[in-house]
PQR file with spaces between the fields and no chain letter, atoms N, CA, C, O and H, PARSE charges and radii, in Angstrom:
ATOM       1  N    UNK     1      63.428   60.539   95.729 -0.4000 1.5000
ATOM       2  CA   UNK     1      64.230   60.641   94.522 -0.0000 2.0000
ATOM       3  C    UNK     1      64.565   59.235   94.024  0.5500 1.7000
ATOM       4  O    UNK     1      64.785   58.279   94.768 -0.5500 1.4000
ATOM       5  N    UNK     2      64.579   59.211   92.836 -0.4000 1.5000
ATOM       6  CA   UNK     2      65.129   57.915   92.404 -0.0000 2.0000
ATOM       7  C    UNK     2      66.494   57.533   92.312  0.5500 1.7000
ATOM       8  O    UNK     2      67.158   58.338   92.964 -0.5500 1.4000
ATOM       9  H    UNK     2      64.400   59.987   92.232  0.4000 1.0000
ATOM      10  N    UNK     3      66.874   57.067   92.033 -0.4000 1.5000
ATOM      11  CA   UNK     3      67.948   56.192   91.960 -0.0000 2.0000
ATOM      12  C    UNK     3      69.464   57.103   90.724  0.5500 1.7000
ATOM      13  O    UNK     3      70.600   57.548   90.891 -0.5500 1.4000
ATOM      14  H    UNK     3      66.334   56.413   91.503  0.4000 1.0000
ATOM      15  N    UNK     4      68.794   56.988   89.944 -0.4000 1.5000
ATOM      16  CA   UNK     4      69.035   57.770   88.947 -0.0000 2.0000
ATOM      17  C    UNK     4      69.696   58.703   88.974  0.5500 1.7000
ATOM      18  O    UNK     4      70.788   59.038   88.515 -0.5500 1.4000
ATOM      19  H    UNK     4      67.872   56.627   89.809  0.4000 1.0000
ATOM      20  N    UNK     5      68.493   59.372   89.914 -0.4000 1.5000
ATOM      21  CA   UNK     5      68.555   61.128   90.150 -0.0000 2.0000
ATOM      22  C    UNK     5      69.734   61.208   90.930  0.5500 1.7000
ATOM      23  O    UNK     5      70.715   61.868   90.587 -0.5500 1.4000
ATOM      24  H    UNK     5      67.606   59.100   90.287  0.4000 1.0000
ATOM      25  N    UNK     6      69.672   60.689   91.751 -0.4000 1.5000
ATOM      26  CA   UNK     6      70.779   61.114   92.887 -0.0000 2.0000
ATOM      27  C    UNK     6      71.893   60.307   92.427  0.5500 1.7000
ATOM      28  O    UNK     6      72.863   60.519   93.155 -0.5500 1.4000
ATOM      29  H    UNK     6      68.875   60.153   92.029  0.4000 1.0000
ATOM      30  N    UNK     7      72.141   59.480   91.526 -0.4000 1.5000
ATOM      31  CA   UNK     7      73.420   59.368   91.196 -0.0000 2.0000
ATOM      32  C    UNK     7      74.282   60.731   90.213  0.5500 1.7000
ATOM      33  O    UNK     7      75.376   61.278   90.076 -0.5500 1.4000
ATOM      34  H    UNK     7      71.353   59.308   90.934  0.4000 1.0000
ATOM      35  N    UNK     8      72.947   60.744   89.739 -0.4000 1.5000
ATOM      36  CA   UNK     8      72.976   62.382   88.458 -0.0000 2.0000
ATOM      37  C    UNK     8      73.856   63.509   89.315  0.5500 1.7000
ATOM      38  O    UNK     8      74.958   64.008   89.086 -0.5500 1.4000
ATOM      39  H    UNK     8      72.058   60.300   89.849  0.4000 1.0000
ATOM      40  N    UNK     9      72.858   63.706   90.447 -0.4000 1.5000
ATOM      41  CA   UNK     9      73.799   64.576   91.569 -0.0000 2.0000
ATOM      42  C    UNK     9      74.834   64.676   92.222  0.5500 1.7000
ATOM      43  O    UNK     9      75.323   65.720   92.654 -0.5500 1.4000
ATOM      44  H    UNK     9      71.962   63.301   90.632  0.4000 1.0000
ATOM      45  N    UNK    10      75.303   63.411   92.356 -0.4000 1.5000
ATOM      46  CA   UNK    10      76.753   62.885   92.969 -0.0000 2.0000
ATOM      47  C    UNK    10      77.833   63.107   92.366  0.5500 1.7000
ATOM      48  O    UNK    10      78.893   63.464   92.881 -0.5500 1.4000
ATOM      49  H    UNK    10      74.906   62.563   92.005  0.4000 1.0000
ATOM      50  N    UNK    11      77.504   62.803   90.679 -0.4000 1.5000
ATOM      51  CA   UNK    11      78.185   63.140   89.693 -0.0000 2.0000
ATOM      52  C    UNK    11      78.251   64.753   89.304  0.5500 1.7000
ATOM      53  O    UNK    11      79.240   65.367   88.903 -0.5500 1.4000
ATOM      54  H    UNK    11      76.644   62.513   90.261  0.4000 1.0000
ATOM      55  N    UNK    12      77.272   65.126   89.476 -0.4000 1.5000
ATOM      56  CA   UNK    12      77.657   66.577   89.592 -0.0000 2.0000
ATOM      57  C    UNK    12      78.374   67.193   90.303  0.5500 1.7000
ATOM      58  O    UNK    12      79.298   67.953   90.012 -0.5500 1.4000
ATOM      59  H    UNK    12      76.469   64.627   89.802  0.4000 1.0000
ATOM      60  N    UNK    13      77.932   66.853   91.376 -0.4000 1.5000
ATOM      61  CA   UNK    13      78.639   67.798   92.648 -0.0000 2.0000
ATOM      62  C    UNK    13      80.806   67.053   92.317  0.5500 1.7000
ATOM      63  O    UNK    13      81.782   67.800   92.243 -0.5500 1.4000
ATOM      64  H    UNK    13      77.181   66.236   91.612  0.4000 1.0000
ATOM      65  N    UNK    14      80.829   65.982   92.239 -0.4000 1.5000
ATOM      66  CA   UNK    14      81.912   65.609   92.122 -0.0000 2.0000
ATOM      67  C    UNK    14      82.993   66.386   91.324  0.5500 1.7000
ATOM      68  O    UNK    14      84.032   66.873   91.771 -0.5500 1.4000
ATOM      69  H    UNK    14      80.037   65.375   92.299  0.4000 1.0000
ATOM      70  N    UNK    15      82.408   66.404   89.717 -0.4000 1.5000
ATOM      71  CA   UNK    15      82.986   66.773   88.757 -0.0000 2.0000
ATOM      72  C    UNK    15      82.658   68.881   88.945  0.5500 1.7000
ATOM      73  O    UNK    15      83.040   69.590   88.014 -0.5500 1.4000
ATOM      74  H    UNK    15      81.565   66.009   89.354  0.4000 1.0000
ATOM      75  N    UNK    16      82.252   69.269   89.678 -0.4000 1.5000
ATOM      76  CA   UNK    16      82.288   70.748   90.348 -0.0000 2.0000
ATOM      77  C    UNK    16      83.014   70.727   91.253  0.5500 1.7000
ATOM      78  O    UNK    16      83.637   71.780   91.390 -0.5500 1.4000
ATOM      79  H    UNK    16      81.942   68.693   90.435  0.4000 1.0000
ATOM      80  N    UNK    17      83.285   69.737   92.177 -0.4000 1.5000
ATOM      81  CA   UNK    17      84.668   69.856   93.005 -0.0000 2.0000
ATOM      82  C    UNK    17      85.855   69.452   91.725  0.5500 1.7000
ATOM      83  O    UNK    17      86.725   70.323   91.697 -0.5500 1.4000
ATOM      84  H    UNK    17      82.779   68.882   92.066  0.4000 1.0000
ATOM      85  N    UNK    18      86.019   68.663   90.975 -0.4000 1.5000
ATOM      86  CA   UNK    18      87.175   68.234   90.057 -0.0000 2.0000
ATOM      87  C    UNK    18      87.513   69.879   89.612  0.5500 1.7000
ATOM      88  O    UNK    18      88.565   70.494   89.784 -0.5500 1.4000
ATOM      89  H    UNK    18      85.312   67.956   90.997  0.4000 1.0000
ATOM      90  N    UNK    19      86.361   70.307   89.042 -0.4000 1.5000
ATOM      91  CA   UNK    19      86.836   71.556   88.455 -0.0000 2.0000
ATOM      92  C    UNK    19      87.496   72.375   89.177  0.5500 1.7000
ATOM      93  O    UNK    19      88.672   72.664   88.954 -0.5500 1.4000
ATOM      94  H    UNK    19      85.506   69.807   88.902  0.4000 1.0000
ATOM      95  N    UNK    20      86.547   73.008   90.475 -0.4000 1.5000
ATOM      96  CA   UNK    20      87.406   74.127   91.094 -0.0000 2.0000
ATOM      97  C    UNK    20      88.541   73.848   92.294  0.5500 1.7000
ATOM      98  O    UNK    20      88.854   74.671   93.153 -0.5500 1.4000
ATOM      99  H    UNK    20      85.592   72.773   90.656  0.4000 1.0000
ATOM     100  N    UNK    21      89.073   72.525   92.157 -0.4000 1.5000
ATOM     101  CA   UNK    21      90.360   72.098   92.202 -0.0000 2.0000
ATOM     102  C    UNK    21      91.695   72.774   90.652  0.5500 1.7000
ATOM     103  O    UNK    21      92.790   73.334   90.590 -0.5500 1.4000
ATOM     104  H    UNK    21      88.819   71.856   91.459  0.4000 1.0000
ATOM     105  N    UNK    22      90.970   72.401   89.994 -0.4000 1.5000
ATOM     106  CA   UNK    22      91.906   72.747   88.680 -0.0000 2.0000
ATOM     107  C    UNK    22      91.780   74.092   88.805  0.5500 1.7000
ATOM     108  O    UNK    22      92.762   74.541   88.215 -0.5500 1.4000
ATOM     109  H    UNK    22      90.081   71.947   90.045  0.4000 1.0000
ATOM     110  N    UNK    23      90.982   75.217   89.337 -0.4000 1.5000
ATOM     111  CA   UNK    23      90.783   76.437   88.639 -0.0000 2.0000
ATOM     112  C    UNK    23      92.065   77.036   90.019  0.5500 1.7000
ATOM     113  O    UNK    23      92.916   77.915   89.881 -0.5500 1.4000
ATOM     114  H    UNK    23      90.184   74.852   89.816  0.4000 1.0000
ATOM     115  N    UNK    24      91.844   76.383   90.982 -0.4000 1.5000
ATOM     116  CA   UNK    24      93.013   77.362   92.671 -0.0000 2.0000
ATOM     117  C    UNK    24      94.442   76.830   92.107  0.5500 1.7000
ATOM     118  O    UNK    24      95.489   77.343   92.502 -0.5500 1.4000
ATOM     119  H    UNK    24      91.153   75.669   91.094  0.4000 1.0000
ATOM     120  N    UNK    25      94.423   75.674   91.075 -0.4000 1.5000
ATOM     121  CA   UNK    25      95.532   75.160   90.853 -0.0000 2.0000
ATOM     122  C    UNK    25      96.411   76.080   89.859  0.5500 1.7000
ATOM     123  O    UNK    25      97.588   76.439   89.894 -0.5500 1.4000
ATOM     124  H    UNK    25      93.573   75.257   90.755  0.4000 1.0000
ATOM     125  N    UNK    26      95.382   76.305   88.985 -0.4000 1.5000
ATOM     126  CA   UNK    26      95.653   77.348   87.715 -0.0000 2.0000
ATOM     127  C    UNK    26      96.437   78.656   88.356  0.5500 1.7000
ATOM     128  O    UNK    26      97.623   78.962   88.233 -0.5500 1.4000
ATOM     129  H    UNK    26      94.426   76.013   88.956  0.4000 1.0000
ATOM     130  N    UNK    27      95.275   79.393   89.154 -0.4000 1.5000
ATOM     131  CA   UNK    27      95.873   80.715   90.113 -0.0000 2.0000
ATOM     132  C    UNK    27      96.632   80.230   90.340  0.5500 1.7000
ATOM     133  O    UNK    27      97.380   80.474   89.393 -0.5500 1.4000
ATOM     134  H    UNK    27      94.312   79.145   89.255  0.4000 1.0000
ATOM     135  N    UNK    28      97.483   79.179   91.414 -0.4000 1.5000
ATOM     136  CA   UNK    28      98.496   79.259   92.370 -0.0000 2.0000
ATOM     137  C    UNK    28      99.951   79.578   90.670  0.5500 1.7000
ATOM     138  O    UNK    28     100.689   80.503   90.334 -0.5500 1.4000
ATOM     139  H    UNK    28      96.875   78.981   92.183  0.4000 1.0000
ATOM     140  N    UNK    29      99.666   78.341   90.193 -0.4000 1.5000
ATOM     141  CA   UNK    29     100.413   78.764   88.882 -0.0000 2.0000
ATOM     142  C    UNK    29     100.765   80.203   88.342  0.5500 1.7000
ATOM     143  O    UNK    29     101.908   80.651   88.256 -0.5500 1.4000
ATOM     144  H    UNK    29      99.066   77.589   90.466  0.4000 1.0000
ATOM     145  N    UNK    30      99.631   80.840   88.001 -0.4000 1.5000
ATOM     146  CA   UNK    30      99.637   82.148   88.043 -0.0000 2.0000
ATOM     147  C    UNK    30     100.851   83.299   88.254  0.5500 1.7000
ATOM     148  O    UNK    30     101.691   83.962   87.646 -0.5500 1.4000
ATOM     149  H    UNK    30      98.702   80.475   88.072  0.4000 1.0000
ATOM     150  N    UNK    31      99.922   82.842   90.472 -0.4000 1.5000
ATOM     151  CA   UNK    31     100.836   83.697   90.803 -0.0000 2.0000
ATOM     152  C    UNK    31     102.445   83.701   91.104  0.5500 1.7000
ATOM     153  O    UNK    31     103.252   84.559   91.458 -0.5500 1.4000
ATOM     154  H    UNK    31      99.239   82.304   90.966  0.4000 1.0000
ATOM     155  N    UNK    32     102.497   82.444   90.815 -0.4000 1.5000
ATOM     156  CA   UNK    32     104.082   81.866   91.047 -0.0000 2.0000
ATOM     157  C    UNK    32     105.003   82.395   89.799  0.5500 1.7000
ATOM     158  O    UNK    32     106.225   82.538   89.793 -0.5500 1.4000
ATOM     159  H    UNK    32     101.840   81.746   90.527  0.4000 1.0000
ATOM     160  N    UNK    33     104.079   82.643   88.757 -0.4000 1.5000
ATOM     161  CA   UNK    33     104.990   83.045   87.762 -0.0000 2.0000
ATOM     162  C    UNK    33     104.949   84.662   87.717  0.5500 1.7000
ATOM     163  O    UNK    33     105.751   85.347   87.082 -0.5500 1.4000
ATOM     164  H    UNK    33     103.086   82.527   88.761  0.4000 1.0000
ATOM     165  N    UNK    34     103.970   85.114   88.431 -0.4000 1.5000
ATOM     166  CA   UNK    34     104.462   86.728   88.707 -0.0000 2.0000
ATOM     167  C    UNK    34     104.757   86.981   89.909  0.5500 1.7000
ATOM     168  O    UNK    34     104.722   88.102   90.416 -0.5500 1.4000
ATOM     169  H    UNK    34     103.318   84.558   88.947  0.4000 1.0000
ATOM     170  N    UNK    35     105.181   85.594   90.649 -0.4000 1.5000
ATOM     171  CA   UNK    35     106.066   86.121   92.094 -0.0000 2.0000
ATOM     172  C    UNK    35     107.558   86.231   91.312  0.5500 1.7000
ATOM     173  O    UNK    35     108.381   87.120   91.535 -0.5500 1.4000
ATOM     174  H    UNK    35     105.210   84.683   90.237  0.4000 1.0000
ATOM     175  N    UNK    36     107.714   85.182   90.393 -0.4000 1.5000
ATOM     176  CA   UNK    36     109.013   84.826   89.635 -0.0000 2.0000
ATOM     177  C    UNK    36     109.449   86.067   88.892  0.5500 1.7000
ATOM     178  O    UNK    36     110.588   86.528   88.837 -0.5500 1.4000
ATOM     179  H    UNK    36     107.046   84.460   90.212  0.4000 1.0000
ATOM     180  N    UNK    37     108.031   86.660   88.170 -0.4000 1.5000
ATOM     181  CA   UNK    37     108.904   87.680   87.162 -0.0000 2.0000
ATOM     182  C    UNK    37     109.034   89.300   88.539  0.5500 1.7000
ATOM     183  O    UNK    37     109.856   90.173   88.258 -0.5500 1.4000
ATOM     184  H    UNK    37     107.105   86.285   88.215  0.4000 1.0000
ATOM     185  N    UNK    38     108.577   89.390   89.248 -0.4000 1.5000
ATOM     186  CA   UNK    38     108.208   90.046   90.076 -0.0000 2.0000
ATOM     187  C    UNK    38     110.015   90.286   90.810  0.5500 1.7000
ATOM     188  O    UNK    38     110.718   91.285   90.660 -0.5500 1.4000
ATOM     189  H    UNK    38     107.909   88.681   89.476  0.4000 1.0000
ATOM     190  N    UNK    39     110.375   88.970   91.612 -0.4000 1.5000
ATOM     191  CA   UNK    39     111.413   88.805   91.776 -0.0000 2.0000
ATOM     192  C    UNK    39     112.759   89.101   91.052  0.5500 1.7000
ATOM     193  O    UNK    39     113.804   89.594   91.476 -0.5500 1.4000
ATOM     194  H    UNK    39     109.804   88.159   91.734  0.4000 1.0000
ATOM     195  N    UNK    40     112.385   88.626   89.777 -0.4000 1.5000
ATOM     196  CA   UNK    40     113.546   89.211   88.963 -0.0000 2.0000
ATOM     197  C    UNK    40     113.859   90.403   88.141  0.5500 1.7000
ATOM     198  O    UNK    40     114.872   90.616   87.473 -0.5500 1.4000
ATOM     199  H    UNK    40     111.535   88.226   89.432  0.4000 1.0000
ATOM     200  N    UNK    41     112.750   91.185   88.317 -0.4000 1.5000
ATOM     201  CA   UNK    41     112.867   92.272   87.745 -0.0000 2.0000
ATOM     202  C    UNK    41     113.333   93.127   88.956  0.5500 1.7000
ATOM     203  O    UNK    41     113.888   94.169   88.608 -0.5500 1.4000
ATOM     204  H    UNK    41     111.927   91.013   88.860  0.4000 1.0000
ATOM     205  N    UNK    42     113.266   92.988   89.905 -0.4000 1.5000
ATOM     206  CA   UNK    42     113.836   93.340   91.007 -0.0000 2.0000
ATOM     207  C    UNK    42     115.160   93.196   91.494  0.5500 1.7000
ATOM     208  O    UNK    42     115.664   94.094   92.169 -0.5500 1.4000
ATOM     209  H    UNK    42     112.815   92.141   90.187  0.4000 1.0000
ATOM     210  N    UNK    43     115.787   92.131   91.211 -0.4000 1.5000
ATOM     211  CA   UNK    43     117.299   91.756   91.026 -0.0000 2.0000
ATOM     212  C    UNK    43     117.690   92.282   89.871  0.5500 1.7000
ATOM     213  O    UNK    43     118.841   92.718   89.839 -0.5500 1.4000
ATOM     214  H    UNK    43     115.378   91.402   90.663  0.4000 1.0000
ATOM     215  N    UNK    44     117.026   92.356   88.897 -0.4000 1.5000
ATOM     216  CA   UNK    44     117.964   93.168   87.778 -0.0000 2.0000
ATOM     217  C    UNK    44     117.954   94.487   88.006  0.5500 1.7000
ATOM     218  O    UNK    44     119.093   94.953   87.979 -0.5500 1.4000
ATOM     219  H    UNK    44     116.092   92.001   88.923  0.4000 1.0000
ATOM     220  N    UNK    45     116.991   95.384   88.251 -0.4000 1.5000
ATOM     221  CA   UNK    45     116.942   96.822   89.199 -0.0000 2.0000
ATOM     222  C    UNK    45     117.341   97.468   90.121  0.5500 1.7000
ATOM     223  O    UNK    45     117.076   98.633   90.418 -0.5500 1.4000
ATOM     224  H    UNK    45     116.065   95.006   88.273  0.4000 1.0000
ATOM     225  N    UNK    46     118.327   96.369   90.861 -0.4000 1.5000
ATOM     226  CA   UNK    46     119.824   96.662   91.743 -0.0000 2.0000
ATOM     227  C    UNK    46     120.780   96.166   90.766  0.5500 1.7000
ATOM     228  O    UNK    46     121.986   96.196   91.011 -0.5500 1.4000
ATOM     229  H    UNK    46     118.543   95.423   90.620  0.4000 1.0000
């Protein structure tokens, strides 16, 4: 492979880890805000 190439790849693979860092980050977000509404609809229901 050339030189090139496999920098091409490095950069790929990198910026595909960047992403599905942001995407578990997104979920955790998610679910924190329907642990939140989850929680309080539950305190208001007693």
């Amino acid at each position: 492979m050339t030189k090139s190439v496999k920098l091409t790849a490095v950069m790929m693979v990198a910026l595909l880890g960047l992403a599905a860092c942001n995407t578990v980050r997104g979920a955790g977000q998610d679910l924190s805000v329907a642990g939140s509404t989850i929680a309080s609809e539950a305190g208001q229901a007693q």
